[in-house]
N, C-alpha and C positions, 0 to 999 in steps of 0.2 A: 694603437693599443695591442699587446701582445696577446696571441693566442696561443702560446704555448702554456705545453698541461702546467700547474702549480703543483699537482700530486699524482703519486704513479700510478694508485687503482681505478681513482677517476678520473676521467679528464675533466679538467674544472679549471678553466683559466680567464683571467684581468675581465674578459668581455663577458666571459656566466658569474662572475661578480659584481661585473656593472650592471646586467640584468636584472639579478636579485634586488640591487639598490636602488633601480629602475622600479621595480614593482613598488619597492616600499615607498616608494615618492608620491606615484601615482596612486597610492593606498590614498595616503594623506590628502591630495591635491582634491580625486575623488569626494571625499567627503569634506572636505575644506569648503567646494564648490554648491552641492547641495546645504549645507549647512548641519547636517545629522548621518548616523550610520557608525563602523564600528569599525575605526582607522588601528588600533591598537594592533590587535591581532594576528592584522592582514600585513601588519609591517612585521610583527616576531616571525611568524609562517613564510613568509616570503623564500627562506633557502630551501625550506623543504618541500614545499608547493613547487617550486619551479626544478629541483635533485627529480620528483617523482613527474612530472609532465615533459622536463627534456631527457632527463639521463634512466628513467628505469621505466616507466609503462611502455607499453606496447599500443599503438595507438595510431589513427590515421586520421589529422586535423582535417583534411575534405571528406575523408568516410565515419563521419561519429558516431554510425551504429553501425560499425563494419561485426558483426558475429564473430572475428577472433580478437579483438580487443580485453583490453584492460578496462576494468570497473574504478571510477574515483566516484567517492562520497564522501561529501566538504559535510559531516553532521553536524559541527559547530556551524550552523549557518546562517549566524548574525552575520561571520565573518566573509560574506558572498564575496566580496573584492577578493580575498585570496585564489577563490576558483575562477573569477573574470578576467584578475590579469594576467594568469598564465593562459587561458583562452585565447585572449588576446593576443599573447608573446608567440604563442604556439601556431596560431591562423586556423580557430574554429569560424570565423566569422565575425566574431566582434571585432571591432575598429577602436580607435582612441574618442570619438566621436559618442561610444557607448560608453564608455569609462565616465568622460563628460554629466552623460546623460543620468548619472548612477540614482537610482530612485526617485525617477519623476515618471510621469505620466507617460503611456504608449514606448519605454523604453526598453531593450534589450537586456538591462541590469537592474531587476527591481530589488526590492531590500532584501530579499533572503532567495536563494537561486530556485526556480521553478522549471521543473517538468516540462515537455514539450512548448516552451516559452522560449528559451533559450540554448542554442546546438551547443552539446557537449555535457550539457548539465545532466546526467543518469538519475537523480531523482528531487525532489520538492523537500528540500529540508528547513526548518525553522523551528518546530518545536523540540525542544535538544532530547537528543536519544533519539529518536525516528529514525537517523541516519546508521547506527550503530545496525538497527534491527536492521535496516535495510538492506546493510552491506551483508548481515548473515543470512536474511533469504537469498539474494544473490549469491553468496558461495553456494547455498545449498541445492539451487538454480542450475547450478554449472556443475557442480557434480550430477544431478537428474539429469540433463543434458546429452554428458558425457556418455552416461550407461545407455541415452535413446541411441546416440547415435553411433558411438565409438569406444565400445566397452570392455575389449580385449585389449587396445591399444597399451603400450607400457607405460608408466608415469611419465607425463612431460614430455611425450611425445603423440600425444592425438591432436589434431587441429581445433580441438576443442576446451583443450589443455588452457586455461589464462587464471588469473588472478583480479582478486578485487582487493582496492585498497581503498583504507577509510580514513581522515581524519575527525579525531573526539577531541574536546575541550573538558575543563573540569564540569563544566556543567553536565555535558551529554553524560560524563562517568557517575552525578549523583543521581540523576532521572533511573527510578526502579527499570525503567523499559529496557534500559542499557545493559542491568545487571541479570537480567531476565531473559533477552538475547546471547548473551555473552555466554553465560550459562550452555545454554540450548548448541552453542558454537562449539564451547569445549569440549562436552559429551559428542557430537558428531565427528570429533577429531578433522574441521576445517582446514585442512591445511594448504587452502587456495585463497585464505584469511588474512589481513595486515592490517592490521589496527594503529596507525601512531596519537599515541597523547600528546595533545599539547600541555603541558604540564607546567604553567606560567603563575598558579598558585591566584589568581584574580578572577574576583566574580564581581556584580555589579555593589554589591556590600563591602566590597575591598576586599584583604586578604580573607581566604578562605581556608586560613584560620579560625573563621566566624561561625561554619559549618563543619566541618569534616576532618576527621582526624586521621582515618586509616587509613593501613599501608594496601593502597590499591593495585602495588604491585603483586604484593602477596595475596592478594584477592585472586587475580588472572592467573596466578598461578596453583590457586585452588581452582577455578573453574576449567583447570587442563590447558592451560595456555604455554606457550613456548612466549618465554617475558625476557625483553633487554633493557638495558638504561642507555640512552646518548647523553654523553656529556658534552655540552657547551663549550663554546671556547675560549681562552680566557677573558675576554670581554666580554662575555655573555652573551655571544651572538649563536646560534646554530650553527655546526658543524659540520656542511654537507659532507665531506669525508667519511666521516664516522658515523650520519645515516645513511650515506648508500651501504657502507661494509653492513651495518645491523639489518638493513633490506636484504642484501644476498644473503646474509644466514635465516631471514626469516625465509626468505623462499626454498631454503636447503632444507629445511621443515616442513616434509609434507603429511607427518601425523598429527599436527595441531596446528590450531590460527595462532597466529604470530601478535604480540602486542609488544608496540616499540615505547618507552615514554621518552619525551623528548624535552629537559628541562629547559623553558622559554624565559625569558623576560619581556612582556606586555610591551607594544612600541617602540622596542629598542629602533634604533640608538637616540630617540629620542632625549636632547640634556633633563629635560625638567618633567615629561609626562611621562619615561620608561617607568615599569612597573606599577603604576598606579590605577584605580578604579576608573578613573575619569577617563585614562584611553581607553579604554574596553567601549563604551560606548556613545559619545561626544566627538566632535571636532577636536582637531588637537589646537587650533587657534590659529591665527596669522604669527604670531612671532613667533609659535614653537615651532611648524611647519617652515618657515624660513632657517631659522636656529637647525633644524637637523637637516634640512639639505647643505648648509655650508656644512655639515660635519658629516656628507657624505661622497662631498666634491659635487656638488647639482647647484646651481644660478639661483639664489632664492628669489630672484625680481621672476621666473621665470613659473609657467604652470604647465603640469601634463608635458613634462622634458624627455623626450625620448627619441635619443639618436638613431639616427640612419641606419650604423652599425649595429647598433642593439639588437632593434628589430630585424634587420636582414642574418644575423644571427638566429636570433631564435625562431625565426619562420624555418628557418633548416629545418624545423620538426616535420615541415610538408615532406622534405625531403627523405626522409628516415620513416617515413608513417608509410609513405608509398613505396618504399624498399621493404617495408615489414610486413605490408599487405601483399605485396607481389611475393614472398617470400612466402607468407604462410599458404597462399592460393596454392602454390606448388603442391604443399603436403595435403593442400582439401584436393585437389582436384586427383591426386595419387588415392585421398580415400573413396572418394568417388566411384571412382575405376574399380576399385577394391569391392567396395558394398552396394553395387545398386539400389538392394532394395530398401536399404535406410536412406540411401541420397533421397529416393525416390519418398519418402516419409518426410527426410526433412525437407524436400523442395515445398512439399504438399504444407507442413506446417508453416515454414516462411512465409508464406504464399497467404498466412491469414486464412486458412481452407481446414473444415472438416474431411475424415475420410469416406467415400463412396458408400451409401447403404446405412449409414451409422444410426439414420433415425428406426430404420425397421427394426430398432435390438432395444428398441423403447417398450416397456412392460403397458400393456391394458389390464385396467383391474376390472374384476368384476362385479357391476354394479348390483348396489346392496348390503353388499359384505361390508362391515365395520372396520375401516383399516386406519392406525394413525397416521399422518401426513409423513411422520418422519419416518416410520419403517418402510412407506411407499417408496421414501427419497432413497434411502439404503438399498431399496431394491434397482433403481433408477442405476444407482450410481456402480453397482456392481455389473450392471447390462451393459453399462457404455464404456465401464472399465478395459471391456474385453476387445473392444473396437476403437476406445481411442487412446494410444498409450500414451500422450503426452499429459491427461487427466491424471492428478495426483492429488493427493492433501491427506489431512486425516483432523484431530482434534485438538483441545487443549484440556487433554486427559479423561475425558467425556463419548468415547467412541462406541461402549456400549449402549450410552444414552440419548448420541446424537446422529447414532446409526452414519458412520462416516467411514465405514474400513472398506476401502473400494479392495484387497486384498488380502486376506487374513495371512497369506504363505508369506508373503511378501514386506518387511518393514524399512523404512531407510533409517538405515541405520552402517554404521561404519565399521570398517573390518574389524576383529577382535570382540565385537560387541556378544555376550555368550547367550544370545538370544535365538532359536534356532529358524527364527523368521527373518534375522538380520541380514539385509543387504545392503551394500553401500548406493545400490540402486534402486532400490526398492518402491513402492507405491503407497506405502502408507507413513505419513510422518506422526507421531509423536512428540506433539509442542509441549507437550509436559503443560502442568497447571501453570499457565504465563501466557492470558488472553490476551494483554497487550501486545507482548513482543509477538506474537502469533499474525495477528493483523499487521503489523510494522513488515515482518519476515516475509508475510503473504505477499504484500505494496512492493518488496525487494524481487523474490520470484518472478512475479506478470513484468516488472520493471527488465529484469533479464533480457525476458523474451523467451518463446522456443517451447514455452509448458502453459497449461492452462491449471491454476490453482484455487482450492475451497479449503474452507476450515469450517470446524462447528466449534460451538458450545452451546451454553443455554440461553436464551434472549434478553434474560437480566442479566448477563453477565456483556452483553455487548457493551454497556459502560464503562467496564475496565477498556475498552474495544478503542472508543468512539475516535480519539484523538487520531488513533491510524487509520480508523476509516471515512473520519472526516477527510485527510489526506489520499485515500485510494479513490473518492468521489471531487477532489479537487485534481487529482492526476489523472480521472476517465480511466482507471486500470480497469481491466479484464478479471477482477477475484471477486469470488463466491463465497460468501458469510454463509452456514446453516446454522442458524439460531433455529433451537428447538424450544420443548415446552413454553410453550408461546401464549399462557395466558393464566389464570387463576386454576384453570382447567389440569392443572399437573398439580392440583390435590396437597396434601397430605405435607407437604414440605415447607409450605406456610407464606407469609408475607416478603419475608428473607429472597424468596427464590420464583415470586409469583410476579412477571411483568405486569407493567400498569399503564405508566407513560412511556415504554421505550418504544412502541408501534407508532405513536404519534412522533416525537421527538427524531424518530430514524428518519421518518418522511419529512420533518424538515431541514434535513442535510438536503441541497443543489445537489441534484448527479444524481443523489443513490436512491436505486429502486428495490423497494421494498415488495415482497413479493409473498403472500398469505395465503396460498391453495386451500379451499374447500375442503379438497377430497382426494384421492389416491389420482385418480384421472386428472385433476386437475397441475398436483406435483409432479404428474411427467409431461407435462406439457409444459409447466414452468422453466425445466429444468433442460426440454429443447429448445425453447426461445428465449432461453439463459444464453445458452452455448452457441444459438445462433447470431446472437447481439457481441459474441465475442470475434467473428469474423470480420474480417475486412471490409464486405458489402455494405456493414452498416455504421462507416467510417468512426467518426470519435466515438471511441464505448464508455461505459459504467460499469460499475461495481454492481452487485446485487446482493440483497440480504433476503434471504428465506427463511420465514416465521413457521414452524413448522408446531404439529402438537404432539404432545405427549399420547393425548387416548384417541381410542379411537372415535373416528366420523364414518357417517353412513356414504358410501362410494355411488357416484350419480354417473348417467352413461356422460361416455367422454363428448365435449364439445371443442371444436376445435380455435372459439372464438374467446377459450380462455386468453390467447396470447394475445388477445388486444386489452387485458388488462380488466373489463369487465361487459361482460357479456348477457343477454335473458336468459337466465336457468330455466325456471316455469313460467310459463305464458300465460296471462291472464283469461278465465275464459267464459264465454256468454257477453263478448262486448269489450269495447275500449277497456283501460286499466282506471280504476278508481285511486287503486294507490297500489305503491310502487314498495316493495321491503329491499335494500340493500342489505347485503352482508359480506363479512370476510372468515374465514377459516371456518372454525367448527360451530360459529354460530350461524352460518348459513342454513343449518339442519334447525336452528329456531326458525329464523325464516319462513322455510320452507313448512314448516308444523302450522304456522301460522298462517300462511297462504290455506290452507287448507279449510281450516276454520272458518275464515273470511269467506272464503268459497263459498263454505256448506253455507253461510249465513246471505249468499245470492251478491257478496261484495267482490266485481271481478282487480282479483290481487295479482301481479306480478313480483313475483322473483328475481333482484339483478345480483349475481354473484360479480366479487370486485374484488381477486386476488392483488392486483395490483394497481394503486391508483395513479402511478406516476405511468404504466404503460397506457392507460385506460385515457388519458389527458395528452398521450401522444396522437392519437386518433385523430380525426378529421371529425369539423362539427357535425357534419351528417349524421357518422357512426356514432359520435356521445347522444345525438336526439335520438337518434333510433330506439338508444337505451332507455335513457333519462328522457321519454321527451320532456319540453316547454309547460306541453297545456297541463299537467298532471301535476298539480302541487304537492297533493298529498304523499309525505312520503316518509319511510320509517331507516334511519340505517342502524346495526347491530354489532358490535363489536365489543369482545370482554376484554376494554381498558379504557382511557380515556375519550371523551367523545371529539377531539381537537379538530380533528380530520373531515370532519363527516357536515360541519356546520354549511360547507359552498355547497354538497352536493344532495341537502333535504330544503334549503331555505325556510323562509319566514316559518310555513302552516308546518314543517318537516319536524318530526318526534326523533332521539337519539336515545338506541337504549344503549346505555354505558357504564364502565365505572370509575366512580370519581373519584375512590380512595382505596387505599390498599386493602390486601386480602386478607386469608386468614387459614389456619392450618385444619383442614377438616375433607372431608370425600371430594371428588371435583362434581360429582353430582349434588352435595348440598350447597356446596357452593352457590354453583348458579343457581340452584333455586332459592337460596338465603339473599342472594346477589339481585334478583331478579332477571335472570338469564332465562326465561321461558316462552313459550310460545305463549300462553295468555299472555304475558305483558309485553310481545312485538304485536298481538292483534290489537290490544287494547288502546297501546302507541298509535297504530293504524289507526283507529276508531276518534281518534282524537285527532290526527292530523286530518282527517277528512274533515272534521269539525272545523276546526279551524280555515282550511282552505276555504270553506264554503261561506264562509262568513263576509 
């Protein structure tokens, strides 16, 4: 077979044709073999999957977190086969063997590409739009990056210089997440951005016709987008020609993200299932599967056909990833030499390492003093601001409220921006009101690597959230949720804005730790064995979300045993513990009102403050008795929302005081006392669960 070029700009010849027709076979064969999956797609994508993994990233199949690499994100990611076969062709590690295996049990290729599952795979995509967000935290990632480590360098010439490329399906472009990132993209002027459409007009309804009528080019080019169109060729196949030329001018753009649309036909060359609903997500059948390998020159007696030559072809990519990586070492090891004292910072951050001293810059409050949790945390974040620059984030337009501006001089923001805080480096992000894309962008960020990332807003508002942080606790990333006004207790703004069930609901996301400080003392303590759980020592990490509050709580001296999650605040006294009060955040000061009580009344009461119950259940059984013991039935827990949580850790004889239903617009102190947030009613709970126990 000949290997000379077909065309002058690219080199594209008979064997990266056979390739491409390679992948598409193996799309089909793929999902032929398991019986379901999403064969259409990954057969249209095919030239441009394979133009972007042989001919234009930057990339090192044995090193696939090599730090000067190219970013791919497959966000259409029904279409996983697209991103496995070029894996595959490329020599990340999958074999024909994985292809095989595609969507069964203990396999390398499950149905939609996963996160440290699978080498190469840069993030966990399936619900559509997630990938879009994610591709723009990661631009935004590698610009923050850029200004830690290398921030005089010229364009396009720091070691840290790379790009991310995405592909979106129509789906990912109706999902609001998308249009909500996209946004946030344009305004930062990304221009280390590449977005291609796959623009094949089928969703599982059929034509999408059925939904959407606008011109989406004209969209991206309102949200500040550098927009091209690829035309097909005349048999409606993709043009790799004339998507590498639209690549090169999008990288020749480096004041805005680049969006290619790339008009497709569904399974081509498919005779009888191109274009239609049915290959979007179905088998294409035995006889079409056969039907289009003879119309691509492939054996239809024949499964999983893939020539000697093929693959020893496109394994070349080893070859070219380890000229690319020894290439670009050169210019890291030249800036090396250059800047000690950043290598010296990013050795230390690679390395999963905070810097030297960092916790001594942790604020003590003084106990007594009424502070809310969330100005504690603003104080928190301004201290470590100054000690660990890789700390970044800000809100989703909520920064006075959710106390999150770790810099006020300092915003990121993109040159030209007439803002006189604006830097293209800066430390405070501005997610603009777009909770969702916020959290998706954040999953993109920690995905990067190289920066440690947080966002606020209000804790009802984690809803708009959930979807990406269901996914940051399905990926173990390293980002910090502050969710504030955390409970009925922010007053005056009503039912609208007053969480209820999302304390319980967050906690039953796997992974994510939810994290409810007491008291000022207790949110900096949260907020170092946040940051410590983000190192290396404590191999697979989580997410975290901190429930913070609006008003103020009375500040108790610091204990160091908040970081095991929950700890004895006050010790029962005159004798073993009769009953036990748990509490979390600012109903801990009921609690504690109520130990009091019980006291004077000769009932010896303990105090367990329980900012976090997923840290507190990491613990060894010893440490949960020592808390909780056994022989103590009686027992009260306090928390202003629902009681979901709290049912394993009072049992049978155990009282909950909680709320069942929503709130209501009025003072946050009539509240709880309309609510029954008081100290008589956690004694009175106590008085009763002793009852009971004794029965």
């Amino acid at each position: 077979m000949s290997t000379k070029p077909t065309t002058t700009d690219l080199e594209w010849t008979e064997l990266d044709q056979r390739a491409v027709d390679t992948a598409r076979v193996l799309a089909m064969d793929s999902v032929q073999k398991v019986g379901n999956g999403h064969p259409g797609t990954a057969m249209s994508l095919a030239p441009a999957a394979y133009t972007l993994f042989q001919k234009v990233m930057r990339h090192d199949p044995a090193d696939a977190d090599w730090t000067g690499r190219d970013r791919f994100v497959l966000s259409a990611g029904h279409s996983s086969l697209t991103l496995y076969i070029q894996l595959y062709l490329a020599g990340f590690g999958l074999e024909l063997d994985d292809l095989k295996a595609f969507r069964t049990w203990g396999s390398k290729t499950p149905g939609h590409p996963e996160y440290g599952h699978t080498t190469g795979v840069e993030t966990t995509t399936g619900p559509l739009g997630q990938g879009v967000a994610n591709a723009v935290g990661m631009a935004m990632a590698a610009r923050y990056e850029r200004g830690l480590f290398d921030p005089k360098a010229p364009a396009g010439e720091s070691p840290f210089d790379h790009f991310i490329y995405a592909i979106a399906g129509d789906g990912c472009l109706q999902e609001g997440i998308s249009g909500e990132a996209s946004s946030l993209a344009g305004h930062q002027k990304l221009g280390n951005l590449i977005l291609l459409w796959d623009d094949n007009h089928i969703s599982i309804e059929g034509d999408t016709e059925t939904a959407i009528s606008e011109d989406t080019m004209k969209r991206y080019e309102a949200y500040g987008w550098h927009v091209q169109r690829v035309e097909p060729k005349e048999d409606g196949d993709l043009d790799p020609q004339a998507l590498f030329d639209a690549i090169q001018q999008a990288k020749a753009v480096t004041d805005k993200p680049s969006f290619i649309a790339m008009r497709s036909i569904i399974a081509w060359p498919a005779p009888n299932a191109q274009n239609t609903e049915a290959a979007h997500g179905s088998a294409l059948g035995d006889e079409e599967v056969a039907a289009t390998k003879r119309v691509l020159g492939f054996d239809p007696e024949q499964t999983f056909e893939v020539s000697d030559e093929v693959i020893a072809h496109t394994r070349k990519a080893l070859d070219r990833g380890r000229e690319a990586k020894a290439e670009w070492e050169k210019g890291f090891a030249a800036w090396r030499t250059a800047d000690g004292e950043r290598a010296a910072t990013f050795d230390r951050i690679a390395a999963g390492e905070l810097p030297k001293g960092w916790e001594e810059q942790l604020p003590v409050f003084e106990t007594g003093k009424g502070v809310a949790t969330r100005a504690a945390s603003g104080k928190v974040l301004q201290a470590l601001g100054a000690v660990i620059p890789e700390l970044w984030g800000g809100s989703a337009d909520l920064a006075g409220s959710n106390n999150t501006t770790i810099d006020k001089t300092s915003s990121f923001l993109p040159a030209g921006n007439p803002l006189p805080e604006a830097d293209p480096y800066g430390r405070t992000i501005h997610f603009g009101i777009r909770e969702h894309s916020m959290a998706a962008e954040m999953n993109g960020i920690a995905l990067h690597g190289n920066t440690r990332i947080y966002g606020g807003t209000f804790l009802v508002f984690s809803d708009y959230m959930r979807n990406a942080v269901r996914l940051s606790a399905l990926m173990h990333l390293p980002v910090t949720y502050v969710w504030t006004h955390d409970s009925v207790g922010l007053g005056e703004d009503g039912p609208t804005h007053q969480p209820v069930e999302h304390l319980a609901s967050l906690r039953a996301i796997p992974g994510l730790n939810v994290v409810r400080p007491a008291d000022a003392n207790e949110t900096a303590i949260a907020w170092r064995e946040i940051l410590k759980r983000y190192t290396k020592e404590f191999g697979k990490g989580a997410p975290h979300g901190l429930a913070l509050t609006r008003q103020g709580v009375p500040t108790y001296e610091r204990n160091e045993d908040a970081a095991k999650g929950g700890y004895v605040l006050f010790e029962a006294e005159g004798g073993a513990p009769e009953v036990i009060l748990i509490g979390t955040g600012s109903e801990v000061q009921l609690a504690v009102e109520a130990r009091e009580q019980l006291q004077a009344a000769g009932v010896a009461t303990r105090v367990v403050s329980m900012p976090s119950v997923e840290w507190f259940e990491e613990q060894d059984q010893g440490y949960r008795d020592s808390v909780l013991p056994p022989s103590v039935k009686a027992r009260v827990a306090v928390e202003a929302g629902i009681g979901l949580t709290w049912h394993r850790f009072v049992g049978d004889a155990g009282r909950i005081v909680s709320l069942e239903h929503f709130g209501a617009s009025a003072d946050a102190k009539v509240l709880f006392r309309e609510f029954g947030f008081t100290a008589d009613a956690v004694a009175q709970a106590a008085r009763e669960s002793i009852a009971a126990a004794q029965r």
